[in-house]
C-alpha positions in Angstrom: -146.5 -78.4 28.3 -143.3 -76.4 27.8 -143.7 -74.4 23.9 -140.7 -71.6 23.2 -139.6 -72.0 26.7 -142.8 -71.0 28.3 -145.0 -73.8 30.0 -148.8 -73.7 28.8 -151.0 -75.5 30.7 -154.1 -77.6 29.1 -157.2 -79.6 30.2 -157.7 -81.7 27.8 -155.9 -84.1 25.3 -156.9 -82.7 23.0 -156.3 -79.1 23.9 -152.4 -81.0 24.6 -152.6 -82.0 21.1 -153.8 -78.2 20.0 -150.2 -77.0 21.4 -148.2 -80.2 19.6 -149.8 -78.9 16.1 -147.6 -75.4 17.1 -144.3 -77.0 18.3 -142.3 -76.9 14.8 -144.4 -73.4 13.1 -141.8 -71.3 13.1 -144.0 -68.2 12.5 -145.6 -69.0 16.5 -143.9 -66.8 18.9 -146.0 -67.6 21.7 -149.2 -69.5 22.7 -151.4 -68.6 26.0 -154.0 -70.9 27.7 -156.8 -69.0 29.0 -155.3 -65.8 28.1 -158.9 -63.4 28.5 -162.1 -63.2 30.4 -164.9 -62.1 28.4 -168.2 -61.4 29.6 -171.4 -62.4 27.6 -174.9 -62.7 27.9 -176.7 -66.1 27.6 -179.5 -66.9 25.9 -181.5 -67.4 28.8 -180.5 -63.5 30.1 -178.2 -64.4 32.3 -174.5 -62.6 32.3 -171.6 -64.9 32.3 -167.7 -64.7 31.9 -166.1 -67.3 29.1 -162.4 -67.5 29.2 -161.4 -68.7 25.5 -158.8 -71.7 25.7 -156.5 -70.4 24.1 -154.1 -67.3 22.3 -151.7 -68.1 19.7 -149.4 -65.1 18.7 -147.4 -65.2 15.4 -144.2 -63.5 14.6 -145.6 -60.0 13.5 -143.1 -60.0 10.5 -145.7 -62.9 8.8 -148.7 -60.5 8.6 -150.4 -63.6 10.2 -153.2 -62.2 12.2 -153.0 -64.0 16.4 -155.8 -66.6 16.8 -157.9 -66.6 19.8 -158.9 -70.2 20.0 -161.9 -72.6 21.6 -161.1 -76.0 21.6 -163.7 -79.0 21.9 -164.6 -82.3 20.9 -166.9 -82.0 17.5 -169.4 -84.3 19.3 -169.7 -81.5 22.4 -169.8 -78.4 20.3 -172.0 -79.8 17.3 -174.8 -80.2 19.6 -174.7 -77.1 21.9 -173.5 -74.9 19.3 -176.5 -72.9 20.0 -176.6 -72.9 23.0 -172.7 -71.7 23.0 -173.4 -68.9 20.5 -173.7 -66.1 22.7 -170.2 -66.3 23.9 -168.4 -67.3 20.8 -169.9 -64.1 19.3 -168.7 -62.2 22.1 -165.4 -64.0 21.5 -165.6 -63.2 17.6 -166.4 -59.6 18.6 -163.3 -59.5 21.4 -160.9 -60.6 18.9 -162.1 -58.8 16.1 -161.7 -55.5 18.1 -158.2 -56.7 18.7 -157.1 -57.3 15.0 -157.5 -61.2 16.0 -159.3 -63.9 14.7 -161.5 -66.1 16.5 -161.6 -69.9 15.8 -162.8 -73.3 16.7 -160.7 -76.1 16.8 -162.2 -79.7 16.9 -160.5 -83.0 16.3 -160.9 -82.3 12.5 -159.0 -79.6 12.5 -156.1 -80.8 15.3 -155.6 -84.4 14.8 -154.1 -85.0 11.0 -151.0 -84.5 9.2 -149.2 -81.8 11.0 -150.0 -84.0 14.5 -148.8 -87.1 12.5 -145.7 -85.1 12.2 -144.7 -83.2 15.0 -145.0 -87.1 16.8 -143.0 -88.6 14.5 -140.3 -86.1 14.7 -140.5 -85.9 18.8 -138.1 -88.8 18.6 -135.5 -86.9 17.2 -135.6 -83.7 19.0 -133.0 -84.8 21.9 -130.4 -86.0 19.7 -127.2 -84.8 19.4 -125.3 -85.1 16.2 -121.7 -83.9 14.8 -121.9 -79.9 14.5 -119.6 -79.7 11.4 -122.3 -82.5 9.5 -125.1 -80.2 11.0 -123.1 -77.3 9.5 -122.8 -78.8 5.9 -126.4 -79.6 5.8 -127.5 -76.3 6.5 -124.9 -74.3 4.0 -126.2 -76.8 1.6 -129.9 -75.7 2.1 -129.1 -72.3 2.4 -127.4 -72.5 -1.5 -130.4 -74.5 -2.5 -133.1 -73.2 -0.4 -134.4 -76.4 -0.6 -133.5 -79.9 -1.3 -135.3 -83.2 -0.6 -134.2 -85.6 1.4 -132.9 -88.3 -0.3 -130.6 -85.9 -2.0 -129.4 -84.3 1.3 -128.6 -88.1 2.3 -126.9 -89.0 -0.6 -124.6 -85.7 -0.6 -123.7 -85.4 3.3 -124.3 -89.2 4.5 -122.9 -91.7 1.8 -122.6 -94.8 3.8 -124.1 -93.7 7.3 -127.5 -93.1 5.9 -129.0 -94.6 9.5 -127.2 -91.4 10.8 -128.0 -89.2 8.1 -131.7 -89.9 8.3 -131.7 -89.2 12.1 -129.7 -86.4 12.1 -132.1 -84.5 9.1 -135.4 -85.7 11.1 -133.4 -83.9 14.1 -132.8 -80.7 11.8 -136.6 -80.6 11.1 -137.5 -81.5 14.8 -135.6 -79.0 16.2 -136.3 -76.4 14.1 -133.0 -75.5 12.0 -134.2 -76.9 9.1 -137.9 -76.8 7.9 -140.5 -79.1 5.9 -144.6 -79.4 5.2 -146.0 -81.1 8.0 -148.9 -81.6 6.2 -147.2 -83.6 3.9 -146.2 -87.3 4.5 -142.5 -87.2 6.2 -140.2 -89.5 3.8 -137.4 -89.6 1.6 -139.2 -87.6 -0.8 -139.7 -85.1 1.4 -138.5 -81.3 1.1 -136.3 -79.9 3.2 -136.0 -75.9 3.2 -133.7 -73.6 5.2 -134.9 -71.2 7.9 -135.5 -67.3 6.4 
């Protein structure tokens, strides 16, 4: 799956859908699938290697610490999380070393709002709209750091708001413009401008 021009590959949908949650963060510089091998010791003695599924590296400028990640089904880790103890600790303890965090993502955690979102708006992402309408919305959210949506339609798209609602769902989509995923996408909705 191609994120910030890279291709990350997954095995699973829902490690597919752990990537889509990332698309519109701003703050993600990079993700990595697979991205170390860390040897552990099992419970039954035994000396293994588990390669987490995944790195997630934020724009240092946040103070947002990278993520080493596991992915898996609730209803497969909730069961053998004992079992699987030996290497998450060894996976807590690689990160931790690293200034990272370690963390488990199930389908609680990865398919919600923000997933909700980031399909919704995947529609919009390959359109192409008038530059100099794309220019006035973004002058306007830089003066106002923020406006919501209905108001941005009624001050730049008076009379095309079919167009107008495209065109701001392409803004947030693509990335020029930004909103909380985690929040229903509507007219309601608020729109800020990129830092």
């Amino acid at each position: 799956m191609p994120f910030r021009g890279q291709g990350v590959s997954y095995e699973s949908g829902l490690e597919r859908d752990f990537i889509r949650i990332w698309l519109l963060d701003p703050e993600v510089v990079a993700i990595v699938a697979q991205p170390a091998q860390i040897p552990f010791t099992a419970r039954n003695g035994r000396s293994y290697i588990y390669p987490p599924d995944f790195f997630v590296q934020f724009d240092e400028r946040t103070g947002r610490k990278p993520l080493l990640v596991e992915v898996k089904m609730r209803e497969q880790w909730v069961p053998n999380w004992r079992e699987w103890l030996p290497k998450w600790k060894a996976a807590y303890r690689y990160a931790c070393d690293r200034g990272w965090e370690f963390r488990i993502y199930d389908e609680t955690r990865i398919r919600g709002p923000v997933l909700e979102s980031v399909e919704f708006l995947q529609r919009y992402r390959n359109l192409n709209f008038d530059p100099t309408f794309t220019s006035a919305v973004l002058n306007t959210l830089s003066n106002m750091k923020a406006a919501p949506f209905h108001h941005l339609i009624a001050r730049h798209f008076t009379g095309n708001e079919a167009i107008g609602r495209s065109h701001l769902w392409h803004l947030i989509a693509t990335g020029q413009a930004l909103a909380d995923l985690e929040e229903p996408l509507d007219e309601f909705t608020i729109m800020r401008a990129r830092k």
